[in-house]
C-alpha positions, 0 to 999 in steps of 0.5 A: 500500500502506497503513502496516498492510500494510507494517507485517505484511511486516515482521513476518513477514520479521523471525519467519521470519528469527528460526526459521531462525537457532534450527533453523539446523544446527551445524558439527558437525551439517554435518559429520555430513551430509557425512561420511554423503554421502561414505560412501554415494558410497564403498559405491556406487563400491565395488559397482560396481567390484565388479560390473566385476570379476565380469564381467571375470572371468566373461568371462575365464573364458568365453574360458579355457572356449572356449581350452580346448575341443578342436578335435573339439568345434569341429568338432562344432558347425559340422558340426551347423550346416553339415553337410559343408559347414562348411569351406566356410561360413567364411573369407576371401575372396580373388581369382584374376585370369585375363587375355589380351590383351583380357579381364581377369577376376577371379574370388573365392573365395566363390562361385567366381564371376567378381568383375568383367570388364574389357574392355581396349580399350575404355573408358566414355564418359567414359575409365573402365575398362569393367567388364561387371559389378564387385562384389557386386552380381552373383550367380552359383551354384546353390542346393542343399538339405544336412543340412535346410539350404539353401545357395547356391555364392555365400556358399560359400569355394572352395580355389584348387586350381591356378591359372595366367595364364589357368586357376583351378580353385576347390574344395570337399571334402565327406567323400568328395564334392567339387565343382569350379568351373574357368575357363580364359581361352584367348588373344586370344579373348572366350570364357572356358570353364568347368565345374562338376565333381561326384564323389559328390555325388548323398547329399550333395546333395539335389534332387527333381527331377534337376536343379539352379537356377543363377542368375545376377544383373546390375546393367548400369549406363550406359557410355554418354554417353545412357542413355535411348538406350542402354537402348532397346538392352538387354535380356535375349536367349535361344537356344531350341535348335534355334530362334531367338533371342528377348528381352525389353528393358530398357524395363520390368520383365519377365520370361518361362519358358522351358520348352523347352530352351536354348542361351544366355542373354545380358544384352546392353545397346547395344554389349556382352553378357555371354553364358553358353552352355551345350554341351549345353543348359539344361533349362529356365529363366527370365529377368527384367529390373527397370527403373529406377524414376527413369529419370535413372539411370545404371542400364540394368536389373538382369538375371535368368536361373535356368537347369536343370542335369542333376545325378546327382551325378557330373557334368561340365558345360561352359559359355561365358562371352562377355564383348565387344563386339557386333561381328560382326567379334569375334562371327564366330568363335562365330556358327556354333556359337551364332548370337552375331551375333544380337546385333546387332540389324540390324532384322527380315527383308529390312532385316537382308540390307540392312545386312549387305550395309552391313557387308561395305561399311563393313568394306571402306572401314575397310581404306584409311581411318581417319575414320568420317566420311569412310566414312559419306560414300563408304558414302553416295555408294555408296549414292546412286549405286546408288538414282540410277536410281529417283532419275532415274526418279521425278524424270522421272515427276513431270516429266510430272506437272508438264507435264501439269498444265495439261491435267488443269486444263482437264479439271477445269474442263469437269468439274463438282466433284459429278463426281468419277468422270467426273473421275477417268475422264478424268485417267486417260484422259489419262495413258494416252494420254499414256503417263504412270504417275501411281505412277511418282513414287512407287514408285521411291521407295518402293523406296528406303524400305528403305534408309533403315529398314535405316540407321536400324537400322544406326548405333545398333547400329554399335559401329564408331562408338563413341568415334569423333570426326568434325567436332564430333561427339566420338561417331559413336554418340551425340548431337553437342551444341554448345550445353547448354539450362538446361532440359528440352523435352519429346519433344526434350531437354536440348541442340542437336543440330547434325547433327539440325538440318542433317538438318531444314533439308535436309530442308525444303529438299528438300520445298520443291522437291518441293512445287514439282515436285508442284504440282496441283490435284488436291492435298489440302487440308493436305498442303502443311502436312503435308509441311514438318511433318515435318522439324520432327517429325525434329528432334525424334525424332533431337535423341537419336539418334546423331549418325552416323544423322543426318549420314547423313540430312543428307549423304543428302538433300543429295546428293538435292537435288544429284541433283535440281536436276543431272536438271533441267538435262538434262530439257527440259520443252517436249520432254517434253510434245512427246513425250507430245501425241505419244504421245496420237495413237498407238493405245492398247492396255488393259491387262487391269487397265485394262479391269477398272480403267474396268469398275468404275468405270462400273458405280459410275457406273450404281449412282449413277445409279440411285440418283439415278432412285429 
């Protein structure tokens, strides 16, 4: 920068300076400013004082306004809003709890309705109290139409009328009409009765079609230690009368009318329903269930049913509450009347009468022993030594399988492979004479299928086992995990289940044996491979299964390769095949089947040969 430059900056700094020091204001000027400052801020602190003091006024005189108006007026506005209902669509909520020696039931004001059922003698898989249903997340009532205004008995304030230890009556005076809700909690019983009690409500209440909707919602949450698998076993369950029972599960959302009449509707989840049973029926209705989105929720389902009731307006309905265990024992008093026991899912046709009879057996060993451990294994060898003549039979059959081979060999070796009929023709030929049924392996056990079905239906739905420890097992009735993984497998889970593990291994050994007993050459390529995938495969399916189903099948298929390798030292193999060279030089008479069997088979052969001519 050049000296004229400076020389400028210097100029103007010193003119500027010199017109603020002439305008600057005076003291006396300064205090005129801030005197007129101090005035303005006082006006506007005045006003808004002012302004408070109005409204607090205002608002005295609006609550001095509602104080003095009478009580007539009041009354006035709520029945203009509410109808005769008015009294009962304010208040305070309260509770009435019922109990006997198994059940405690707490019922709320509003609404009348059961608030939360506990279940004395049971807990949650984790030492909780087991509550069926808790809070406001359950619904129950029926919606009605009064003054152009809908209303529903759930938001509506009931009088406690009377009320003991084990009865309450809620009700509602409307004018000249009046409406009772009344539950009674008999002793040492699951059932609780109620009735819904109405006198002159037929112009207080409107309905179009002679019947009134009472709906009824639940949120069934996990009491298990696996809700996955316990929400297998869920589901909403319904009588038709005069029919059987149907359901829809909890495994998706669903829903389905009922158009015919019905006797009850339960919301049941693996080991505990909630039943509402109607004496004389429900008109008709609908159920619905609502399926978690995320299925890492505790959450089963939430359940839906909106059944019809009769309505004239003088009525008097009885209804059941069943609040237990789906126990046949528990359940058996109530079976006759509404087929409660059907709550039992004890499989479909002829497995059902299977497990029933295993009911009646393990109720019998639950008598003298304690550990449930201890009664699956007797309930087993039970079972083993029942099925050990199939067992006999099908090992001797598959032993003349075996000593046979090397002649079915030679066979197969003079038969040329492009022959497969001549070759079938002359097996089959050989085990006639023989006196050998090649299905005599396999039938035997066939007939014992049933019995492994009808277990696999039995233990998960054996509320027996709940809870009950066995071993390392801290729950008959549910996984058995010795070692938490830090990650999910697929199709398998979270966890080492060690009975699951013991039932694969058995398994393996158990068809390693066979595998040796069955040898031939008649084999289909593969199935060796195929046979040992399947205790792979078990491992997978029962890792979450409960833990009682596959100690079963361990101790089962250990007792089976014991029954085996015992039939082996008493079946002599060299005199076995004496005997069946001995049967082929006895005449051999056909049966029908047989004449009809080689009929079709050498006509096939003269069609093939035609075939080849042309």
């Amino acid at each position: 920068m050049d000296k004229n430059s400076i020389t400028g900056i210097i100029l103007i700094t010193v003119i500027l300076g010199f017109f603020w020091w002439i305008n600057k204001p005076s003291e006396e000027q300064l205090a005129q400013q801030q005197h007129r400052r101090d005035s303005i801020a006082m006006v506007e602190q005045i006003r808004i004082e002012a302004e408070a003091k109005a409204a607090a006024v205002q608002a005295q005189n609006t609550l001095e306004t509602e104080a003095t108006k009478d009580s007539a007026t009041i009354a006035l506005e709520k029945t203009n809003r509410y109808g005769l209902f008015a009294n009962a669509a304010e208040g305070e909520q309260s509770f009435v709890t019922l109990e006997n020696n198994v059940i405690k039931m707490k019922i709320s004001t509003k609404g009348a309705r059961i608030f939360s059922v506990e279940l004395k003698d049971y807990k949650t898989h984790d030492g909780q109290p087991l509550l069926l249903q808790d809070g406001d997340q359950n619904k129950f009532g029926f919606y009605f139409s009064h003054n152009n205004r809908n209303f529903h008995t759930n938001d509506l304030f009931f009088d406690v009328a009377s009320t003991s230890s084990n009865k309450a009556d809620f009700v509602i005076n409307a004018a000249e009409g009046k409406m009772t809700f009344s539950y009674a909690l008999p002793d040492d019983s699951f059932m609780a009765d109620f009735n819904i009690i109405t006198r002159n409500m037929g112009s207080i209440i409107s309905t179009n079609t002679g019947s009134l909707p009472l709906e009824w919602e639940m949120r069934m949450d996990a009491k298990e230690k696996a809700p996955d698998f316990e929400r297998q076993r869920a589901g909403v369950y319904f009588k038709f009368a005069q029919e059987d029972v149907d359901q829809i599960d909890a495994m998706k959302s669903d829903s389905e009318i009922l158009n015919t009449k019905v006797q009850w509707v339960a919301f049941k989840d693996q080991f505990f329903s909630s039943v509402f049973i109607a004496k004389d029926n429900f008109l008709s209705g609908e159920v619905s269930t609502e399926a978690p989105e995320e299925k890492s929720e505790r959450l089963i389902m939430n359940a839906k049913a909106q059944v019809n009731i009769p309505f004239t307006g003088d009525d008097n309905h009885g209804f059941h509450f069943y609040f237990g265990p789906n126990d046949f024992k528990a359940l058996k008093p109530y079976d006759e009347a509404y087929q409660l026991r059907e709550l039992v899912y004890l499989g479909w046709g002829f497995l059902r009468y299977i497990n029933l009879g295993v009911i009646e057996v393990f109720h019998f060993f639950e008598g003298f022993i304690s550990n449930y451990g201890l009664i699956i294994l007797l309930l087993t060898i039970l079972i083993k030594l029942l099925l050990f003549p199939l067992t006999y039979k099908s090992y001797v059959s598959t032993a003349k399988m075996k000593v046979l081979k090397p002649q079915i060999e030679e066979i197969n070796n003079k038969i040329p492979k492009d022959k497969a009929m001549e070759r079938q023709q002359a097996t089959m030929a050989l085990y006639r004479k023989a006196g050998v049924n090649p299905m005599g392996g396999c039938l035997p056990m066939l007939l014992q299928m049933p019995i492994l079905f009808a277990m696999f239906q039995f233990f998960p739905a054996s509320i027996e086992l709940r809870g009950e420890a066995f071993l390392w097992a801290d729950d008959l009735s549910a996984y058995d995990s010795i070692f938490q993984l830090p990650f999910e497998i697929p199709f398998y889970g979270d966890h080492v289940s060690l009975f699951c593990l013991l039932m694969a291994i058995t398994n393996i050994v158990y068809t390693k044996i066979n595998q040796d007993m069955t040898q031939s050459t008649q084999q289909m390529p593969g199935m060796k491979g195929m046979m040992y995938m399947m205790p792979v495969m078990f491992l997978f399916f029962f890792n979450n299964y409960a833990s009682g189903l596959s100690y079963y099948y361990f101790i089962s298929t250990l007792i089976t390769i014991g029954q085996t390798l015992l039939i082996r030292r008493f079946v002599d193999e060299e005199s076995l095949l004496a005997k069946l060279n001995a049967n082929k030089k006895k005449p051999t008479k056909k049966s029908k089947f047989q004449q009809r069997l080689e009929d079709m088979q050498r006509q096939q052969a003269g069609a093939g040969k035609k075939g080849k001519k042309k």
